[in-house]
N, C-alpha and C positions, 0 to 999 in steps of 0.2 A: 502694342502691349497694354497702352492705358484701356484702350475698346473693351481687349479681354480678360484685364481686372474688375470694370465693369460692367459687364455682362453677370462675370461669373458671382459677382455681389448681388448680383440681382434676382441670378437664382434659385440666391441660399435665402435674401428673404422674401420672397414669392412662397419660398418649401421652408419653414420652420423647422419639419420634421429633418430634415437631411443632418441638420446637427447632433443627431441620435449616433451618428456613423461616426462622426470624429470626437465622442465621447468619449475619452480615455483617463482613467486614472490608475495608478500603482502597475500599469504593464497589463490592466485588465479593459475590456470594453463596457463601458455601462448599459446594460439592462433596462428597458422601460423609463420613466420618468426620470428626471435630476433630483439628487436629495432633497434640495429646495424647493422643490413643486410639489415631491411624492407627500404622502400622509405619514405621519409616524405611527410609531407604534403604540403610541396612548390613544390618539385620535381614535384608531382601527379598532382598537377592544373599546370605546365608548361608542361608536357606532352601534358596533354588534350588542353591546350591554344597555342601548338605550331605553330608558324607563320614563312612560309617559307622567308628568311631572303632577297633571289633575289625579292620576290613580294611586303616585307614591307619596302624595304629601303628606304631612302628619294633619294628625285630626288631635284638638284638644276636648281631651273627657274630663277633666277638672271643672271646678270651678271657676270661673272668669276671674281676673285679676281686679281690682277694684282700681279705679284712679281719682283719686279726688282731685278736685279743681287746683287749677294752676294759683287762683288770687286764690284761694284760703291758706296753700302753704305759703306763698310771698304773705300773707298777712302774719300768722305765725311765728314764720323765722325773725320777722322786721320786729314782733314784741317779744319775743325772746333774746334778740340782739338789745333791745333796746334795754331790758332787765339786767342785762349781765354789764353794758356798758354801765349801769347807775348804780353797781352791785361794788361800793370801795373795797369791802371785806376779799372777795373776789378777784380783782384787781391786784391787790396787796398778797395774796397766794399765789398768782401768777410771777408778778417779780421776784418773790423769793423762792421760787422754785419747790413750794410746799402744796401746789394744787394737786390733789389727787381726784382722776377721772371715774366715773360713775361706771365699770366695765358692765355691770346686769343692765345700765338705763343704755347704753351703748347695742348691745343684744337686744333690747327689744326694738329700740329704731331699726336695727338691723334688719328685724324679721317684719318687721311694716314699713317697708319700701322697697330696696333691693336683695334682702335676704330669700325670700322664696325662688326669685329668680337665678340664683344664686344655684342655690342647692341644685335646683332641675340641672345646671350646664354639667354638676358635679356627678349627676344621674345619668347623662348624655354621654358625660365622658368614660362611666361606668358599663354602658350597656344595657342599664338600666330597662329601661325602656321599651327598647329594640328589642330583649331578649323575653319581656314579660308580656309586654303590649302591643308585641309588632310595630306597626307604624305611628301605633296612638302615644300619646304626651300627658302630663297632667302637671301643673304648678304647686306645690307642696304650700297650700296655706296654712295649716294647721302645725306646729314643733310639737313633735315627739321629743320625750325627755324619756329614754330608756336609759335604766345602768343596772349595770349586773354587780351583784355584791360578795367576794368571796374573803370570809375570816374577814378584816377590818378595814378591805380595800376595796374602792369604789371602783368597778371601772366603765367610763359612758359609752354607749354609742353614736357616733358620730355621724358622719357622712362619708365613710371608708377607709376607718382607721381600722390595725390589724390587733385584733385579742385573739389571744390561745384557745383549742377547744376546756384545758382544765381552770380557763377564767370563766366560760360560758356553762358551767356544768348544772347552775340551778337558773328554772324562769326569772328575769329581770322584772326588776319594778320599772310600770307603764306610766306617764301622767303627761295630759295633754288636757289644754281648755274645751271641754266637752259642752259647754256654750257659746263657742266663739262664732263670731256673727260671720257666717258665710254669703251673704245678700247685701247688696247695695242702698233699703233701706235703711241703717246704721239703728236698726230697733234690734234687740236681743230677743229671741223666742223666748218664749216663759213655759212649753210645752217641754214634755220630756225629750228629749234627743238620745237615738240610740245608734251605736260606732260598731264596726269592725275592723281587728285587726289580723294580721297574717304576717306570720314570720318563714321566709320560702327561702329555699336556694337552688339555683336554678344551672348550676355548675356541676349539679351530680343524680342520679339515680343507679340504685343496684339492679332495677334491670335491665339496665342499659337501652331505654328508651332515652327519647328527647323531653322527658317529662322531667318536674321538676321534683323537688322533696318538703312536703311541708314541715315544718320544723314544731308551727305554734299557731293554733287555732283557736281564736276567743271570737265570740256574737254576737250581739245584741247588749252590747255593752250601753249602760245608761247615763248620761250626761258625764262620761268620761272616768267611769270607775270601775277600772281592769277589774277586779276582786269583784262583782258583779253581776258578772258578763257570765255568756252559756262557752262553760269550754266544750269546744266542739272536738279538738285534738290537744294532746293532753302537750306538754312541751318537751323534746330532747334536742337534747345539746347536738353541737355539732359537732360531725366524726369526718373531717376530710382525708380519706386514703392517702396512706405516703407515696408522694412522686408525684400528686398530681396539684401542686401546688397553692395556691390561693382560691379560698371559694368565698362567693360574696353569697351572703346572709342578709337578706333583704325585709325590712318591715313595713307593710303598705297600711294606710289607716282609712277606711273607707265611712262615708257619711249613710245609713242606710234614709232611706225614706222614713220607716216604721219598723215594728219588729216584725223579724224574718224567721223561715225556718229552714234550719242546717241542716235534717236531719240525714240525710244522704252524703255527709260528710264526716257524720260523726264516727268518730274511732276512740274505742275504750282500751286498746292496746298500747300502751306507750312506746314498746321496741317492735312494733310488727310495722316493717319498712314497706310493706308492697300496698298496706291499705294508705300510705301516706304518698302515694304517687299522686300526683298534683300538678295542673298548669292552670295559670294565672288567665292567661289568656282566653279558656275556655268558661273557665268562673267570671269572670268578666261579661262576656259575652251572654250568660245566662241570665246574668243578674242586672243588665247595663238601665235597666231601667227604675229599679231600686236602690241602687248604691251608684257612690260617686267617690273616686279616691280625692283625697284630701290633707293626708300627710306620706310622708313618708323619712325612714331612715336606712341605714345597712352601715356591717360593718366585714372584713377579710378576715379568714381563719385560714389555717394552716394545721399542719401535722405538727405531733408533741408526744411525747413519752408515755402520757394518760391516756391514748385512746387503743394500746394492744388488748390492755385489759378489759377496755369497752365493749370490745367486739367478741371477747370472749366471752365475758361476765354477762352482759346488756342483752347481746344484738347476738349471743348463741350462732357463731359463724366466723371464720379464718379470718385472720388479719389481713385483707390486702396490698399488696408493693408492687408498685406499678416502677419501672425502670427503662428507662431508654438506653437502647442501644446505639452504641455512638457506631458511626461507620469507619472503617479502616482508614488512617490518612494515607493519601496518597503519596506515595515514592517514585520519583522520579528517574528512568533509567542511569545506569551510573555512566560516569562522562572521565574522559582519559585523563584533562587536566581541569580539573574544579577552579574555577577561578574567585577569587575573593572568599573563599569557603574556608575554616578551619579545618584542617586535616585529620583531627581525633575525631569532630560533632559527625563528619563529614561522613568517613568511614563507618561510625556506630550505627549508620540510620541503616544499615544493610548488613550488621550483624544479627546473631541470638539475642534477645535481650536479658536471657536467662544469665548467656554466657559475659555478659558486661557487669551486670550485677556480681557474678562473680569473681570476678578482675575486682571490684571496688570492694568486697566484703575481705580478699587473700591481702590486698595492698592494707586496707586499714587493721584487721589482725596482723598484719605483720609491724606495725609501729605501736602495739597493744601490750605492755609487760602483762603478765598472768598474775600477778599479784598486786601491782602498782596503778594497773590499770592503763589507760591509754595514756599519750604524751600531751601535756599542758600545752595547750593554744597558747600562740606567742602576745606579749601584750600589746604591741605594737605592729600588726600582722605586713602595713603599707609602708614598714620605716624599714623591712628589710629586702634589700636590692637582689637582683638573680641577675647572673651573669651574661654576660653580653653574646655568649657563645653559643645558650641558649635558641632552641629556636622558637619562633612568635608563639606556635598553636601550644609547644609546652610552656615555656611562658605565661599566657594566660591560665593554662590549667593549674596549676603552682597557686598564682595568684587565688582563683577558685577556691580552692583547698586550705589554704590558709583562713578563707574569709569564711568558711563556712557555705559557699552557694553553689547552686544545681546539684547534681545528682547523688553527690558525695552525702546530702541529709537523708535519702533512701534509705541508707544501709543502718 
């Protein structure tokens, strides 16, 4: 007996494969590899979706980030530590809890060291990028300070906060440092400098291409002064169609070489939508050797009460509503004994729903005087008890009814 225990061990592992045969789980035989050997199902779609990593990397078309030396800022911080330690006045605000912090000096260290970097993750995680530049990237060293002004209220754009299309209805005031030293020399140009900007939304087109919609076209802007600059497209507001949720409105601020000419972009129509089809990507690409993006902002717009008349008034064309169609929930064949199921909820999901509303409009007129109107909600609705004789599924309906919940607020 022991010979033919041992033999037949010797068999199985000489043949690896013969343990395919005594593969057995839930009453079934396993199939091909063990789950533990086979690939899953993430592996199997990364294979097939494999992208060579030199063809998909991002390429940066900004301007290089500057880094100054490591001992200039240790030298800096150590005399500004040392100011503030010998500063008693200073000292004495702190203990008493009367120091108030510098929030504009805080914003600009922000934006001269990890701010720019900052922003771009806020653009990554926007889509930013990917939807405008394809694979390319750009670090935002230049602050845009956009806000739109309506009646006495400021409102900024940020880096993807949501304003209404009737906050965005007039062009926004533009102001960026139109000499800010983009070069690692640290000399400032004395020569004229001339910017572009572009306000796109890349979330809509009317005719329903993959093209984007220019919103706002300015050129040849001079050391940072919007009022200036050559409008190339003149500005409208943003009209996102009802139903289709959040559209991001993107401002990219580009550094040109020299001055350039648009004129193959220019549009003297402000509501003629088809000459403002637009993609970023391709103007990019035309110009990659003349311009250099170097700011950027955006902010989320939404549908609102002010744009039916837009499209009537404006844009001479049907309001749009876009709607989804929810699918039928699924019902379940019915079963002889429902177990843990309430017997009212249980029974309604396989009536009329015509005819249940109806049930619920006969029961609540009938507790409705005609002149007194309906019966006073009790004040106390959980302080009065229902009977023991009662059964559970009316039981809780009672309770329902009293408290005011589910279906009884339809009617």
């Amino acid at each position: 007996m022991a010979h033919l225990i041992q033999r037949t061990c010797e068999y199985l592992l000489l043949k690896p494969n013969v343990f395919q045969k005594f593969d057995i789980r839930c009453g079934h035989r396993l199939r091909g590899r063990a789950p533990g050997i086979a690939k899953t199902l993430r592996e199997r779609l990364e294979e097939e979706s494999a992208v060579d990593p030199d063809i998909s990397k991002p390429v940066n078309i900004g301007f290089p980030a500057l880094k100054p030396s490591r001992s200039t800022q240790l030298s800096e911080r150590l005399e500004q530590l040392k100011a503030q330690r010998s500063n008693p006045e200073l000292e004495r605000q702190s203990r008493e809890r009367k120091l108030n912090v510098n929030l504009d000096q805080v914003r600009e260290d922000w934006l001269k060291t990890s701010g720019p970097f900052h922003i771009k993750r806020i653009a990554e995680h926007y889509g930013v990028f990917k939807h405008l530049f394809g694979s390319a990237y750009f670090v935002p060293r230049v602050e845009l300070k956009i806000e739109y002004t309506l009646k006495d209220t400021i409102h900024p754009v940020r880096y993807g906060n949501i304003l209404k299309p009737s906050e965005t209805q007039n062009a926004p005031s533009v102001q960026f440092d139109g000499r800010f030293n983009l070069s690692s020399d640290g000399k400032t140009q004395a020569k004229e400098q001339f910017w572009c900007l572009l306000m796109t939304n890349p979330d809509m087109n009317v005719e329903g291409s993959e093209k984007e919609h220019c919103h706002w076209f300015v050129g040849n802007i001079p050391n940072g002064d919007v009022s200036k600059g050559d409008l190339v497209m003149p500005y409208l507001q943003p009209f996102p169609p009802k139903g289709t949720g959040y559209h991001r409105h993107i401002f990219v601020l580009y550094k040109q070489e020299s001055r350039m000419d648009f004129s193959q972009y220019q549009q003297t129509e402000t509501y003629f939508l088809p000459g403002r089809s637009f993609r970023t990507l391709d103007f990019y690409r035309q110009h990659q050797d003349s311009i250099t993006p170097a700011g950027l902002a955006l902010f989320q717009s939404d549908w609102d009460t002010s744009l039916p008349a837009f499209y009537q008034e404006k844009l001479q064309m049907q309001h749009p509503v876009y709607e989804y169609d929810f699918p039928a929930p699924y019902i379940r064949d019915q079963e002889w004994f429902p177990q843990r199921k309430p017997f009212n909820l249980y029974m309604d999901k396989y009536r009329d729903p015509a005819q249940i509303r109806k049930e619920y409009l006969v029961r609540k007129l009938a507790k409705t005087h005609p002149f007194e109107g309906p019966e006073k909600p009790l004040r106390f609705p959980n302080a009065h008890s229902v009977g023991k004789e009662v059964p559970s599924w009316l039981r809780t309906e009672i309770k329902k009814s009293r408290l005011g919940w589910g279906r009884i607020n339809d009617i």
